[in-house]
N, C-alpha and C positions, 0 to 999 in steps of 0.2 A: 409438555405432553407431545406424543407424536404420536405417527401413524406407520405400522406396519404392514409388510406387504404376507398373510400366509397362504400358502396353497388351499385351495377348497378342500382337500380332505383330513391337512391340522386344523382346521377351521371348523368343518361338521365334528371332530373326536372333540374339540375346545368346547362347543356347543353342547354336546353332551356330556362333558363333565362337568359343567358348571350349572346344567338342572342337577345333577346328581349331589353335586357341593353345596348348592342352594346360594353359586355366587350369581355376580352377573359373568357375559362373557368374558368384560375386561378385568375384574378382579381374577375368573378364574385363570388368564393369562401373566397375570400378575403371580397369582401364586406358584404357578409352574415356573417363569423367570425365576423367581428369589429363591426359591428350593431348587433349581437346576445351577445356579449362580454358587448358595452353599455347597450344595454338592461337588460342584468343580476345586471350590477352596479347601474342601473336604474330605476328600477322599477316603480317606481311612475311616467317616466316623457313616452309619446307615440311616436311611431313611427316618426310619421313627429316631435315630438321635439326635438326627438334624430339627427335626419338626417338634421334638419336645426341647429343647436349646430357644426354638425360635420363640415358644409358647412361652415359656422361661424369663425368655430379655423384654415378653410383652406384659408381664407381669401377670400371668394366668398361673395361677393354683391347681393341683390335681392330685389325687391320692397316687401314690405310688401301684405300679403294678405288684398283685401281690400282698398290699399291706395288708395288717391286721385292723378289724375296725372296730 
């Protein structure tokens, strides 16, 4: 584990995404690394591809967009 240096104002938008994500602040910096990390490796595939991939390899289940139920 380490320590990073962010500027006050990634710091206050950090802060306020992770009341909104319902993480703490170091999970929700965590989650923007790993999905900005994808992304780089990525490039061709979007957002929500990345983020259902990740839910995916975590072994979470979800109905399809779309399905019939």
């Amino acid at each position: 584990m380490g320590i990073i240096n962010l500027d006050d104002e990634l710091h206050d938008q950090l802060r306020r995404a992770s009341s909104v994500s319902c993480r703490s602040v170091n999970a929700q910096a965590a989650f923007w690394i790993r999905i900005g990390m994808a992304c780089e490796l990525n490039p061709t595939l979007s957002f929500n591809q990345i983020v259902a991939r990740e839910l995916q390899e975590a072994g979470v289940s979800y109905p399809l967009a779309g399905a019939a139920k």
